[in-house]
VMD Tcl script that draws the C-alpha trace (Angstrom):
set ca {
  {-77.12 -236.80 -89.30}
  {-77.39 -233.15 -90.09}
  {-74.53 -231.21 -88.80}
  {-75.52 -227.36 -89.10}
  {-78.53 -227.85 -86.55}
  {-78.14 -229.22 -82.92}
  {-81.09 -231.14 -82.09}
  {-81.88 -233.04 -78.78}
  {-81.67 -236.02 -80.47}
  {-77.94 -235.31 -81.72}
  {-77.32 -234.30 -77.95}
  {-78.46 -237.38 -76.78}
  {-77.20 -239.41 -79.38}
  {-73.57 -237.82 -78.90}
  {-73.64 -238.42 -74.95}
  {-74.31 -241.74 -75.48}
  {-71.39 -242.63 -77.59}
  {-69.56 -240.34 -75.04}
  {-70.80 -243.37 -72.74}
  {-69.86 -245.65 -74.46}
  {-66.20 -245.07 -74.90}
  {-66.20 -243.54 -71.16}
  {-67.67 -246.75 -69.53}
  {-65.94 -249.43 -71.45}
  {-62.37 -247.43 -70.57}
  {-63.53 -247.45 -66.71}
  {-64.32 -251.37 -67.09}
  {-60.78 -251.73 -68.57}
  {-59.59 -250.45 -65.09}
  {-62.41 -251.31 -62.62}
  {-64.57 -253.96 -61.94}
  {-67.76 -252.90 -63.61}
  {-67.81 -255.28 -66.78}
  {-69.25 -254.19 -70.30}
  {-72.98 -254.13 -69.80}
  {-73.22 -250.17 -69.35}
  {-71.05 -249.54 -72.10}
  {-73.14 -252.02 -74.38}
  {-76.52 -250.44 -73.14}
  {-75.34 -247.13 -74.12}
  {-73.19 -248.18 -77.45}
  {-76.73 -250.13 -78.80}
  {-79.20 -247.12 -77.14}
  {-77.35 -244.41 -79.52}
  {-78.37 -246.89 -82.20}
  {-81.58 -247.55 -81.53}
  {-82.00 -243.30 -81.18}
  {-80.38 -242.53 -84.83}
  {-81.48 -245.57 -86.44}
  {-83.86 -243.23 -88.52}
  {-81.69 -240.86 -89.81}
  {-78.73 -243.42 -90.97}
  {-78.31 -243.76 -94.56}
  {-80.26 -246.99 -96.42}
  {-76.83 -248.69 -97.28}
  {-76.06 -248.80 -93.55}
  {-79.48 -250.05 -92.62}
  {-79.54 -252.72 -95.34}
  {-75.45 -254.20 -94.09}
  {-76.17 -253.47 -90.64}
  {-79.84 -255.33 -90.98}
  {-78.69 -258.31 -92.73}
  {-75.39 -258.66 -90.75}
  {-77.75 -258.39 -87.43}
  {-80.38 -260.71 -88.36}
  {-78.11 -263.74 -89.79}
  {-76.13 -263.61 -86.47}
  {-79.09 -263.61 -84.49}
  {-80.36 -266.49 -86.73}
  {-76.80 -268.56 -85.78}
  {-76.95 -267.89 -82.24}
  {-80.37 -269.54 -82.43}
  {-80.07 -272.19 -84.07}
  {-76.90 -273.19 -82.30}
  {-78.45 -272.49 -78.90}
  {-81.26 -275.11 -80.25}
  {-78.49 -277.93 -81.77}
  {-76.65 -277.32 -77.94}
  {-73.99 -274.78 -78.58}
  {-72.62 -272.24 -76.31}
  {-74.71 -269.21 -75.53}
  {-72.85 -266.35 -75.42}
  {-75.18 -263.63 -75.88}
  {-73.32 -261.32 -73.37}
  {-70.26 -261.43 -75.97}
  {-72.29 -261.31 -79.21}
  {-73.54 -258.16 -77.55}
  {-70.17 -256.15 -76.67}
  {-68.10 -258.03 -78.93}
  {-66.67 -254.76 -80.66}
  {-66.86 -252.19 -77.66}
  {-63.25 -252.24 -77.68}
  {-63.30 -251.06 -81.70}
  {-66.02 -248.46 -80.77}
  {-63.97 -247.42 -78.11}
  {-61.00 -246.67 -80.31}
  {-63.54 -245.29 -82.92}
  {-64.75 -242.36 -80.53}
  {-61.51 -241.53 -79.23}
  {-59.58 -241.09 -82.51}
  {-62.91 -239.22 -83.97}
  {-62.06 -236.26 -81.81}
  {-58.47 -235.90 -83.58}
  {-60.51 -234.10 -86.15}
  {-60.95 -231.26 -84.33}
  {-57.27 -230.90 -84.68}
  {-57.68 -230.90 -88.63}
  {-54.60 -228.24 -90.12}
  {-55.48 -224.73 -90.79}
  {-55.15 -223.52 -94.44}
  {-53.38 -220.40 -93.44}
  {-50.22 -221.05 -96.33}
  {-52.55 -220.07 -99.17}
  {-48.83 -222.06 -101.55}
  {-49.48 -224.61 -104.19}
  {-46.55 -226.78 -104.70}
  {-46.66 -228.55 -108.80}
  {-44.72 -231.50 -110.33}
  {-42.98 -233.66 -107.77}
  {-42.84 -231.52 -105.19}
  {-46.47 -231.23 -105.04}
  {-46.79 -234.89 -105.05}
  {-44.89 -235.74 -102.83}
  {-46.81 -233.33 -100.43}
  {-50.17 -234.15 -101.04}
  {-49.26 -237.81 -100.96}
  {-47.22 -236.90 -97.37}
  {-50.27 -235.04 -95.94}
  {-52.79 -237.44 -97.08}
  {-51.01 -240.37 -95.70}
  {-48.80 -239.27 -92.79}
  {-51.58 -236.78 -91.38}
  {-54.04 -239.22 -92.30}
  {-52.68 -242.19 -90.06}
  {-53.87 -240.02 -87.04}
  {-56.44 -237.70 -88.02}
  {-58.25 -240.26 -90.25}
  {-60.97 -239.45 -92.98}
  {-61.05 -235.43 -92.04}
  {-58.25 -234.98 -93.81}
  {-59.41 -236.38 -96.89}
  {-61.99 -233.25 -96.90}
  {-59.20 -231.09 -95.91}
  {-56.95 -231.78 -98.83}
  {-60.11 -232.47 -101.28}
  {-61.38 -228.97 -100.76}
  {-58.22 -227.20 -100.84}
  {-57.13 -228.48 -104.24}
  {-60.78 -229.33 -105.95}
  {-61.47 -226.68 -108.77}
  {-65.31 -226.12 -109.36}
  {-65.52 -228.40 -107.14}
  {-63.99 -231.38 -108.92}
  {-60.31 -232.99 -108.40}
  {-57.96 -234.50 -111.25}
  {-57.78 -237.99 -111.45}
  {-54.45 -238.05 -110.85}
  {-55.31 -235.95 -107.55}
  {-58.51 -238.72 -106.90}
  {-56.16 -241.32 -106.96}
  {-53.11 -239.92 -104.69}
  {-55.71 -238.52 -102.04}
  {-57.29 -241.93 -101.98}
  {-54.23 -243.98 -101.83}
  {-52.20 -242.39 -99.87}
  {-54.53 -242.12 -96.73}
  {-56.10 -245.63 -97.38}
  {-52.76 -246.88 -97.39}
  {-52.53 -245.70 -93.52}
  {-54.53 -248.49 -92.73}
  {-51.38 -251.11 -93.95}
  {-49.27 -249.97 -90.57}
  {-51.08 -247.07 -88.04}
  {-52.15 -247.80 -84.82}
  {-54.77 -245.03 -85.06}
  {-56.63 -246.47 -87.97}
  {-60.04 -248.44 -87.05}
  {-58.68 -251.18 -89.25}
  {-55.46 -251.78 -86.35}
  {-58.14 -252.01 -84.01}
  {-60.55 -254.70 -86.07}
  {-57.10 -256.56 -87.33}
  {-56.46 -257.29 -83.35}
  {-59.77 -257.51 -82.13}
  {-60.28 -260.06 -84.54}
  {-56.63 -262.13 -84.56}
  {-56.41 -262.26 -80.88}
  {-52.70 -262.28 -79.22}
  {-51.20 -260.03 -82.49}
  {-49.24 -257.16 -81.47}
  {-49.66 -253.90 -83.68}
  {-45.11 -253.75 -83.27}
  {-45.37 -257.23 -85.13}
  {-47.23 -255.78 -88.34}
  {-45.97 -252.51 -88.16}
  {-43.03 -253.00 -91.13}
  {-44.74 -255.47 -93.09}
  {-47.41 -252.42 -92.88}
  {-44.84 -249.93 -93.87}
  {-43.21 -251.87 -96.64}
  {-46.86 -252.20 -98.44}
  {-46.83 -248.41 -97.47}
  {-43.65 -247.70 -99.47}
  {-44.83 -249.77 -102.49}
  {-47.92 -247.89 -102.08}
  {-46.09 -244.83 -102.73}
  {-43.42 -246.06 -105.11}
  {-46.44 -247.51 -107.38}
  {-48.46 -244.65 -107.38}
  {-45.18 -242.00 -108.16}
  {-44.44 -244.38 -110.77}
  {-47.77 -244.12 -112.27}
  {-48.33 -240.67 -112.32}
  {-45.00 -239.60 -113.65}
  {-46.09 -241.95 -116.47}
  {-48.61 -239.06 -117.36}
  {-47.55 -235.23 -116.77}
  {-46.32 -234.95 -113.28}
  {-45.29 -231.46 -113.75}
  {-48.97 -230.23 -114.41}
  {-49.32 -232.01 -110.90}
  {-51.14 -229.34 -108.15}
  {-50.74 -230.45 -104.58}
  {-51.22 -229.81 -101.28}
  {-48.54 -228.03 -99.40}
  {-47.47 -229.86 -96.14}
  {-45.59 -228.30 -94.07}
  {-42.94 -229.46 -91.25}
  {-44.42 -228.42 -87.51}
  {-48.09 -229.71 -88.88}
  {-46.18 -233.38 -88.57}
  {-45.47 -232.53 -84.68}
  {-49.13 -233.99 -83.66}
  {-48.72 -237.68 -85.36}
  {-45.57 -237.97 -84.19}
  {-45.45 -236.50 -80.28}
  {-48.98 -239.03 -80.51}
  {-47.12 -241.65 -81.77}
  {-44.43 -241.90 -79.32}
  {-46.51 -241.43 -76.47}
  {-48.37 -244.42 -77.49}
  {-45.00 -246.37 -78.06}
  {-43.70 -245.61 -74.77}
  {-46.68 -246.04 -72.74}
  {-47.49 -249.64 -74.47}
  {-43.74 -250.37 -73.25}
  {-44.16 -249.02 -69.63}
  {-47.36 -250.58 -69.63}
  {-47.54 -253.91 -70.64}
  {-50.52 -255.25 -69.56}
  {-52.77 -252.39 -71.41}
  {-53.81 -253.21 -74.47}
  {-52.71 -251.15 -77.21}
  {-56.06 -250.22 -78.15}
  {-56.76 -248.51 -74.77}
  {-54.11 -246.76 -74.84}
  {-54.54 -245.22 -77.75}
  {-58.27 -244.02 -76.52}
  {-57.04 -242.77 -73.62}
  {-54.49 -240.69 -75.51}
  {-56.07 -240.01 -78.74}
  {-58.72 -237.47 -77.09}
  {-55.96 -235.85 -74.53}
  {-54.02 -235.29 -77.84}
  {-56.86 -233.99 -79.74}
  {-57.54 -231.27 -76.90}
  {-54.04 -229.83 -76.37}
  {-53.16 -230.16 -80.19}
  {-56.47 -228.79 -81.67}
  {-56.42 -224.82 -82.87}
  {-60.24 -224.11 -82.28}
  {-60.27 -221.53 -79.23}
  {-62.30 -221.43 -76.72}
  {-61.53 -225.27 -75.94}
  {-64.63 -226.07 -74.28}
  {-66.65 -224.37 -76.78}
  {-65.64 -226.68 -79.72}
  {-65.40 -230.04 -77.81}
  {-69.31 -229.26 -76.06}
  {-70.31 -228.74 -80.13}
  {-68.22 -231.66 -81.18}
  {-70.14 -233.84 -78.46}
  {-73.73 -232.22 -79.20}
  {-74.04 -231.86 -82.38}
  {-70.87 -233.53 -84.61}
  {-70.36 -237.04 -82.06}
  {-73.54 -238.47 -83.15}
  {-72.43 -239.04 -87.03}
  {-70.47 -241.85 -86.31}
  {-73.98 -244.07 -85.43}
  {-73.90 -245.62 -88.56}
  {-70.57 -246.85 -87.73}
  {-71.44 -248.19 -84.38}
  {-74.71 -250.22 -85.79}
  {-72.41 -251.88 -88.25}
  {-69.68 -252.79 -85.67}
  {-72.43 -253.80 -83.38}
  {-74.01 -255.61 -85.77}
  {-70.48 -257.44 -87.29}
  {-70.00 -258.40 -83.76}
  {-73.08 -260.59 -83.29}
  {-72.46 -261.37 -86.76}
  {-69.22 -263.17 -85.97}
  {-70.34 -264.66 -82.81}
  {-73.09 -266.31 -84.53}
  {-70.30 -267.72 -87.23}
  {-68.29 -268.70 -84.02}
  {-70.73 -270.69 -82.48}
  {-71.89 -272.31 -86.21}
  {-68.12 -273.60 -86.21}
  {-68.45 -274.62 -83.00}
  {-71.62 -276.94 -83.67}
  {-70.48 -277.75 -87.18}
  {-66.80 -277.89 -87.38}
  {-66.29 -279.85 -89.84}
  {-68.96 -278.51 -91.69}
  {-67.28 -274.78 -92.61}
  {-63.52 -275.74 -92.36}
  {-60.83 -275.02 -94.98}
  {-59.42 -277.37 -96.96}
  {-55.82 -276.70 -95.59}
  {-53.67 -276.90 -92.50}
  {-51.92 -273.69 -92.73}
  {-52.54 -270.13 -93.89}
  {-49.99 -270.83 -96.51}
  {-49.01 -268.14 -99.42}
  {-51.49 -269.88 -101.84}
  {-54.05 -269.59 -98.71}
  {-53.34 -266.06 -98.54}
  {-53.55 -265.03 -101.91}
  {-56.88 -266.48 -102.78}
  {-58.67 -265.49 -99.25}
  {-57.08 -261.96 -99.20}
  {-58.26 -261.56 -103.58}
  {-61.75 -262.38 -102.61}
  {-62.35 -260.11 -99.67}
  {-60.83 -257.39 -101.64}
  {-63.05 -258.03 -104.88}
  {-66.36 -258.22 -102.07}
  {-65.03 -254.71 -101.11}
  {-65.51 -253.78 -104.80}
  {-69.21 -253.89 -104.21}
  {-69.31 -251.81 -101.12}
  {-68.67 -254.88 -98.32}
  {-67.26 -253.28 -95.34}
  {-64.12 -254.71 -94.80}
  {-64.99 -255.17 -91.39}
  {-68.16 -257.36 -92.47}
  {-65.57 -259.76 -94.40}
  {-63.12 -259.73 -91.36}
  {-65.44 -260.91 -89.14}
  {-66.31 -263.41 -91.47}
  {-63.40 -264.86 -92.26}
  {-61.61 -264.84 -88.60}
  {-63.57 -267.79 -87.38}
  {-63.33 -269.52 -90.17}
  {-59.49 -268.60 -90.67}
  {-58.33 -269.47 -86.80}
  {-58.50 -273.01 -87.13}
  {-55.54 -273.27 -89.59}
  {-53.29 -272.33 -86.31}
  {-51.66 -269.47 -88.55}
  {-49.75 -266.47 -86.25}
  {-51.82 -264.05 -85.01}
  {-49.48 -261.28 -86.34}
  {-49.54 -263.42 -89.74}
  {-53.64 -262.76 -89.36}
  {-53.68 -259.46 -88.77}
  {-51.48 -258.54 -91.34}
  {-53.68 -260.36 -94.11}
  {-56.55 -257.70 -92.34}
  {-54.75 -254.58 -92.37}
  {-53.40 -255.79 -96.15}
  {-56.73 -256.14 -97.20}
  {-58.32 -252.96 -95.43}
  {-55.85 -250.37 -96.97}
  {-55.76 -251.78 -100.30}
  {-60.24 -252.91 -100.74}
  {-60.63 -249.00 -99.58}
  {-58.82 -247.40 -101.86}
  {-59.42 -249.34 -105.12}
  {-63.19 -249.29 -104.26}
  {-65.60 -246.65 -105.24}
  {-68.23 -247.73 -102.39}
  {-65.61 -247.84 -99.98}
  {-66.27 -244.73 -97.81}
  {-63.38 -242.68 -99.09}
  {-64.59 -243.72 -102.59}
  {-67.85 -242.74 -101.85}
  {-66.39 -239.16 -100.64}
  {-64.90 -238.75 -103.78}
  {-67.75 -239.07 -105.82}
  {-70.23 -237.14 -103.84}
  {-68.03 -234.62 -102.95}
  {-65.26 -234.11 -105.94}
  {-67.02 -235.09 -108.52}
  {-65.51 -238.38 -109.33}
  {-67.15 -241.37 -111.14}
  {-67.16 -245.40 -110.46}
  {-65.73 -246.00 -113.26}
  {-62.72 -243.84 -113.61}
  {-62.05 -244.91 -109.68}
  {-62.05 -248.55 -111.05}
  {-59.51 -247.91 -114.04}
  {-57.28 -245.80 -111.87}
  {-56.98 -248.54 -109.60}
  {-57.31 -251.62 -110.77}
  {-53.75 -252.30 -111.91}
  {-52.08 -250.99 -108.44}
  {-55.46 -253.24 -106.32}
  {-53.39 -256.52 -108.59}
  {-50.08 -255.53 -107.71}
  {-50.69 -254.37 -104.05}
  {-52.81 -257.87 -104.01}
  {-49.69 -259.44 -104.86}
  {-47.49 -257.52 -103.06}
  {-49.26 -258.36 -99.91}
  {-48.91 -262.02 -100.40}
  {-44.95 -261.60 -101.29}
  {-44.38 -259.38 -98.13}
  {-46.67 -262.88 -96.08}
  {-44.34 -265.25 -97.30}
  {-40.95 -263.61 -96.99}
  {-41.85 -262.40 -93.14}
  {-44.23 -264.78 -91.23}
}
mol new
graphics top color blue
foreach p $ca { graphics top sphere $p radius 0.5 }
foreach p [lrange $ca 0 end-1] q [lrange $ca 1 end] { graphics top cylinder $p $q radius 0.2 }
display resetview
C-alpha cells in the first residue's frame, strides 16, 4: 500500500480493520458474536486485494483454496460444517495484530545523535532490538536499521544482531503475533507457562550470537545506543498486562493485551497533536497490514479444512506416535523451520501442524512452546522471512550471506529448543 498518499481506498481500508479489532473486542464482552467483525476483517481484504504484493496473493490463494477444497469434500463424505469458524477462526490473532500495530507510533526518537562500539555497542543494539522489539514489533527493526546503515547498507555482523535479537522476541513476549498464533492454535496454554522456556532460548539467543561475533572484531562493532527511560514503555505495558490477566481471570490474555496495547500506544507515543497522528495512522498507515489479514484469514480456513479432513479421515493423517516426545519434537520443529527457509509463513505451518499434532494428547503449554520455538528461530535464520526480506530490500543484504550467518546458530537454537522441551514439559 503506498504510504505518502492518502487515498479513499486506504481510508476505507484502515476503518475496516479499525472494525475489525473494535467489533470482535465488543463480542468478547457483549452478546453480538463474530459475524461483524468477520464481514469487516474479509471486506478490507477483498478492498486491497489489488495492491498486496504477488507472494501474499500466491500463500494467501493457495492456503484459501485448499481449505475451501477440505471443507467440501468433508461436507460431501458427512463431516461437520463449520463454515462460521473457518470464517473467524483467527479474529482473535487479527485482533491482537491491530492493536499492537499502533505501538509503532510510539517508535524512539533519535534525539542522542551517540554511537556506542565494541561490547558496549552490542550489547545495546542487541538490547534495543530485542527488548524494544518485544512490544513495538517490526518498527523497530527500521528504527535501528536506518540509524546505523552506512550508504545505506548494514555490516553483517549488524544484519545478524538486528535480526536475531528482535526475532528472538517471539521465543517469550506476549506482544508478538507469534504468542497470539502459539495459543490460538494450542488451545488451554497459558503465555506464564512458556514464558521461561521462552526466555531461556532468549538468553542462548544472546549468549550464541555474543559468542559469535566476538569470534570476529567486536571492537570495530557500531551499535545502537539504548538508553534507560526508552525501556519505561515495555515494561509499565508489561505489568499492566500481568496484573490485569491476574485480576481478571476469565479474559483471555490476548484481549487484554488489545485492549491495552492501543491505550499504551496513545499516552506513550511522542507525535503531538495526538489526534493528528492516530487519524493519519488509521487513514492512511492502518491499511498496510491487509496482506497480513488475507493470510491469517486464509490460514484459518486453511486449518479448519485440515480439522475437518482429520475428522473424516483420522486414521488417515495421524502420527506414528503417542506422545510429542523429544524425538517428536525435534524432527516436527526441524522441518517447519527448514519450510520457513523458503518463505512459508510460520503461521501457514502452525496451522498445519496443530491438527495434526493435538491428537498425541501433548500439553498445551508443551505445544505452544514448540510454536513460539519455531517462530523466533525460522524468522531470523530465513531470508524470506519478513525481517529477512527487510534486510535485503532495505540494507542491502543478500540471501546468501543471511543463510551463512545463520545457519550454524538455526542448528543449535534447533537443538536448543528440543533440550529446553525435554528438561521442562
Amino acid at each position: 500500500m503506498n504510504q505518502n498518499r492518502v487515498t479513499m481506498q486506504n481510508k476505507a481500508a484502515g476503518w475496516l480493520i479499525l472494525l475489525t479489532a473494535i467489533f470482535y473486542l465488543c463480542a468478547s464482552f457483549l452478546p453480538l458474536g463474530s459475524l461483524w467483525a468477520g464481514l469487516c476483517a474479509w471486506s478490507a481484504v477483498v478492498m486491497c486485494w489489488p495492491a498486496l504484493t504477488r507472494s501474499s496473493k500466491q500463500q494467501s490463494s493457495i492456503l484459501f483454496g485448499i481449505g475451501v477444497l477440505l471443507l467440501i469434500w468433508a461436507q460431501l463424505v458427512g463431516g461437520p460444517v463449520i463454515l462460521k469458524e473457518a470464517a473467524t477462526r483467527n479474529l482473535p490473532l487479527l485482533t491482537m495484530f491491530v492493536a499492537v500495530s499502533f505501538l509503532s507510533l510510539t517508535n524512539p526518537s533519535e534525539e542522542d545523535k551517540s554511537q556506542p562500539t565494541g561490547r558496549k555497542g552490542f550489547w545495546s543494539t542487541l538490547g534495543a532490538c530485542h527488548l524494544l522489539g518485544s512490544v513495538i514489533n517490526l518498527s523497530i527493526v527500521f528504527v535501528v536499521g536506518d540509524r546505523l546503515a552506512r550508504g545505506g547498507k548494514l555490516s553483517q555482523r549488524q544484519t545478524q544482531v538486528i535480526m536475531r535479537g528482535f526475532c528472538s522476541g517471539a521465543y517469550w513476549s506476549p506482544f508478538f503475533v507469534a504468542s497470539g498464533v502459539a495459543m490460538t492454535y494450542s488451545p488451554g496454554a497459558q503465555w506464564q507457562h512458556t514464558m521461561i522456556p521462552g526466555v531461556l532460548m532468549a538468553v542462548a539467543m544472546a549468549l550464541i550470537t555474543f559468542w559469535e561475533v566476538k569470534r570476529g572484531d567486536i571492537e570495530a562493532f557500531k551499535g545502537y545506543p539504548l538508553k534507560v527511560d526508552s525501556l519505561i514503555m515495555p515494561i509499565v505495558l508489561a505489568t499492566i498486562v500481568m496484573v490485569c490477566h491476574h485480576l481478571f481471570t476469565g479474559i483471555h490474555i490476548l484481549t487484554l493485551i488489545s485492549i491495552v496495547a492501543p491505550i499504551g500506544a496513545v499516552f506513550f507515543m511522542p507525535v503531538r497533536p495526538r489526534v493528528q497522528a492516530l487519524s493519519y495512522y488509521i487513514n492512511g498507515r492502518l491499511s498496510n497490514v491487509a496482506s497480513q489479514f488475507a493470510l491469517f484469514l486464509a490460514a484459518g480456513v486453511f486449518s479448519t479444512g485440515i480439522g475437518c479432513l482429520i475428522q473424516v479421515y483420522p486414521s488417515m493423517v495421524a502420527f506414528h506416535a503417542s506422545s510429542l516426545t523429544p524425538l517428536v519434537f525435534l524432527v516436527v520443529s526441524g522441518g517447519m523451520i527448514l519450510i520457513s527457509l523458503i518463505g512459508v509463513h510460520p503461521v501457514v505451518s502452525i496451522s498445519l501442524m496443530a491438527p495434526l499434532l493435538a491428537p498425541l494428547g501433548a500439553s498445551a503449554n508443551q505445544l505452544a512452546f514448540l510454536f513460539l520455538s519455531v517462530w523466533g528461530t525460522g524468522t531470523a535464520s530465513s531470508p524470506l522471512s519478513g525481517v529477512g526480506l527487510a534486510m535485503i530490500s532495505r540494507y542491502q543484504a543478500t540471501s546468501r550471506s543471511i543463510l551463512k550467518l545463520n545457519f550454524r546458530y538455526m542448528i543449535l537454537l534447533w537443538l536448543i529448543a528440543t533440550g529446553v522441551d525435554w528438561a521442562l514439559f
